[in-house]
N, C-alpha and C positions, 0 to 999 in steps of 0.2 A: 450485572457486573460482578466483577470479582476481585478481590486482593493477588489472585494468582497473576493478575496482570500487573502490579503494582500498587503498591500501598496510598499512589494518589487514588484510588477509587476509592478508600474511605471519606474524599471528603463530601459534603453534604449534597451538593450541587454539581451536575456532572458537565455542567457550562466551566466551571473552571478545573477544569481535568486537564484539560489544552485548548484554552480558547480560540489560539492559532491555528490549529486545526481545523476546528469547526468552525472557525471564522472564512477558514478556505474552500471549505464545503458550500458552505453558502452561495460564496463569490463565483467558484469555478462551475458549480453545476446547477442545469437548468431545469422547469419541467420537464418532463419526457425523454430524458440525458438517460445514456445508457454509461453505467458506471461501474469499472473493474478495481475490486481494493484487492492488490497483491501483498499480502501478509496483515489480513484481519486482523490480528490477535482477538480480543475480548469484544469488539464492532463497532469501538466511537465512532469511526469515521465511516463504517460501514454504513450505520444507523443516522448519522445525519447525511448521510449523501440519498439514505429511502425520504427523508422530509424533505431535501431539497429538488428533490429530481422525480417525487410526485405520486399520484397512482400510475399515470402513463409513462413514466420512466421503469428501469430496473438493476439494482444490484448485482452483482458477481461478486463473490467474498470467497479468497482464497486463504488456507490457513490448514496447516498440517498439522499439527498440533490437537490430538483427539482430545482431551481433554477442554479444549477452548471452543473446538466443532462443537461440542456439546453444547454450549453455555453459547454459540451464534445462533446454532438451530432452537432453545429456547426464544432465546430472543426474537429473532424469523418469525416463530409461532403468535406471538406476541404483538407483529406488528402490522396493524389493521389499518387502511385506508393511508398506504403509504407504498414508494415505489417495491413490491414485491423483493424478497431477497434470498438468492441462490446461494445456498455452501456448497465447494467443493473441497474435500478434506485431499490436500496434495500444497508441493511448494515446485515454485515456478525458480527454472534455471536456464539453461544455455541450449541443451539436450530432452528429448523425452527418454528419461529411466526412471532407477531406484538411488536415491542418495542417502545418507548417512542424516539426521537430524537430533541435535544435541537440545534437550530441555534444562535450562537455566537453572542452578541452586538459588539464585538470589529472585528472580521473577521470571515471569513468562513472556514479559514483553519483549526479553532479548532471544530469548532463544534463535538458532541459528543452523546453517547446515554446514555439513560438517568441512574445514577450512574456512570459514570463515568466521563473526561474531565480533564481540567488540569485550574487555574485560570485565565490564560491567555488571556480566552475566554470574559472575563471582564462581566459575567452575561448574561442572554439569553433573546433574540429578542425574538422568539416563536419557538413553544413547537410542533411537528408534530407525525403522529403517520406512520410507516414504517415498511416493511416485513424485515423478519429475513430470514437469509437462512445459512447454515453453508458451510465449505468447503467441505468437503465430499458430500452433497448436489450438489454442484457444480461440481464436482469428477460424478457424475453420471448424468449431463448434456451436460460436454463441457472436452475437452483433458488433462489431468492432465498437470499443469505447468510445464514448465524447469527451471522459475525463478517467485517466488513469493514475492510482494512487501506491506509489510502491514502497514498501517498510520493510525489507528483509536485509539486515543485519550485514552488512557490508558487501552482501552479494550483490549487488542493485546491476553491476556489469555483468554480471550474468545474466540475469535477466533480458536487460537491453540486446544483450548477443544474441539473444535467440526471440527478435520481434521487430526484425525488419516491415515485414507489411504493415504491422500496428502502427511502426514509426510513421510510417509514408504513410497510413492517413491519420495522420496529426492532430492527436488528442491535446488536450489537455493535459500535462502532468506535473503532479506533486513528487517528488521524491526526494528521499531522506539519503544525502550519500558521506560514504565514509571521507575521512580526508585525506588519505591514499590516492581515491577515486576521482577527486576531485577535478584533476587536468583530464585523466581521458572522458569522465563522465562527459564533459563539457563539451570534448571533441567530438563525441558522439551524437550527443542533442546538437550541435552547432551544425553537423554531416548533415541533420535532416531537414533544416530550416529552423529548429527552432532558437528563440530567445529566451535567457535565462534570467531570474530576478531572484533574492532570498524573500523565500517567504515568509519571515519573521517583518520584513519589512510594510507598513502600511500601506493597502495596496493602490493610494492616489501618491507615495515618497517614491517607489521604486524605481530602481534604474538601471540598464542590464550590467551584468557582469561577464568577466570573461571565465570563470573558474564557477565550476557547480557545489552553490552553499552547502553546508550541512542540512538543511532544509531547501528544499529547490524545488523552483516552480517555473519550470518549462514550458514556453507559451509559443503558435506560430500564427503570425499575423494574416496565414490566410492559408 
């Protein structure tokens, strides 16, 4: 781990880093679950979706951000008798190209591409240029997900635009959306069947909603 991602990885125990998270790792994925996390950063959730989902499962961890590549494929290296875990250093949008990616002055966990972001990010270090690839794209490389995990910085509708087929066959997903986003996110998860619950909420409390949480966990009952 690193501070480059946020100065909660200084604390002692990487359980409470976002227990939420890795609370949802647990719940959502299974042995042998094929698992795509779209905007890695530094691999919490990458790395416990390799515990949760086994030797016979496997990770996808996407993350453009060379710097944080580095410090996943360490980790990769590192992690023995768990689901295997692929980097692809690229960020996932609407289109397959080249886009603009802004790295964070204040941490690496926001970082963003370029038009999107959240202020948080406190202004940008520099300014990189990085391939596009969409999900669908993906969908014609590597195993369609059983649980999809998406963390890019208010683009999350981009993403969605360009992953028709992933949709229709009906992962799992976690996704963090802006709250701009929030009505169409919903419109969109709702287009393909699924149901939407905050996933900060306890997962025997839940109960759907109609607008996609800042944390959202998209489920379809079959």
């Amino acid at each position: 781990m690193s501070t480059e991602g946020g100065l909660k990885y200084l604390q002692p125990s990487m359980g409470s880093v976002d227990p939420d998270l890795l609370a949802l790792a647990a719940e959502t994925i299974r042995p042998g679950d094929m698992v795509w996390d779209i905007g890695a950063n530094v691999g919490l959730f990458t790395f416990a979706a390799a515990v949760a989902a086994g030797p016979n499962g496997h990770v996808l961890a996407l993350e453009p951000d060379t710097l944080l590549v580095r410090l996943l494929r360490r980790s990769a290296t590192a992690n023995h008798g768990l689901a295997p875990v692929e980097i692809l250093p690229l960020a996932v949008a609407d289109k397959v190209g080249v886009a603009r990616f802004h790295v964070a002055k204040r941490n690496r966990a926001t970082n963003h591409l370029d038009g999107f972001g959240r202020s948080m990010a406190g202004g940008i270090r520099i300014t990189e240029l990085v391939p596009t690839v969409t999900l669908d794209w993906l969908a014609s490389q590597f195993p369609m997900p059983n649980v999809l995990k998406i963390d890019v910085e208010a683009a999350e509708l981009e993403v969605l635009g360009g992953g028709r087929s992933v949709l229709c066959s009906r992962p799992t997903i976690i996704c963090e959306v802006a709250g701009s986003n929030a009505a169409t996110a919903a419109d969109i998860f709702t287009s393909y069947g699924y149901t939407l619950y905050d996933a900060h909420e306890p997962s025997g409390q839940r109960t759907p909603t109609s607008l996609a949480p800042a944390d959202t966990l998209a489920i379809c009952s079959n």
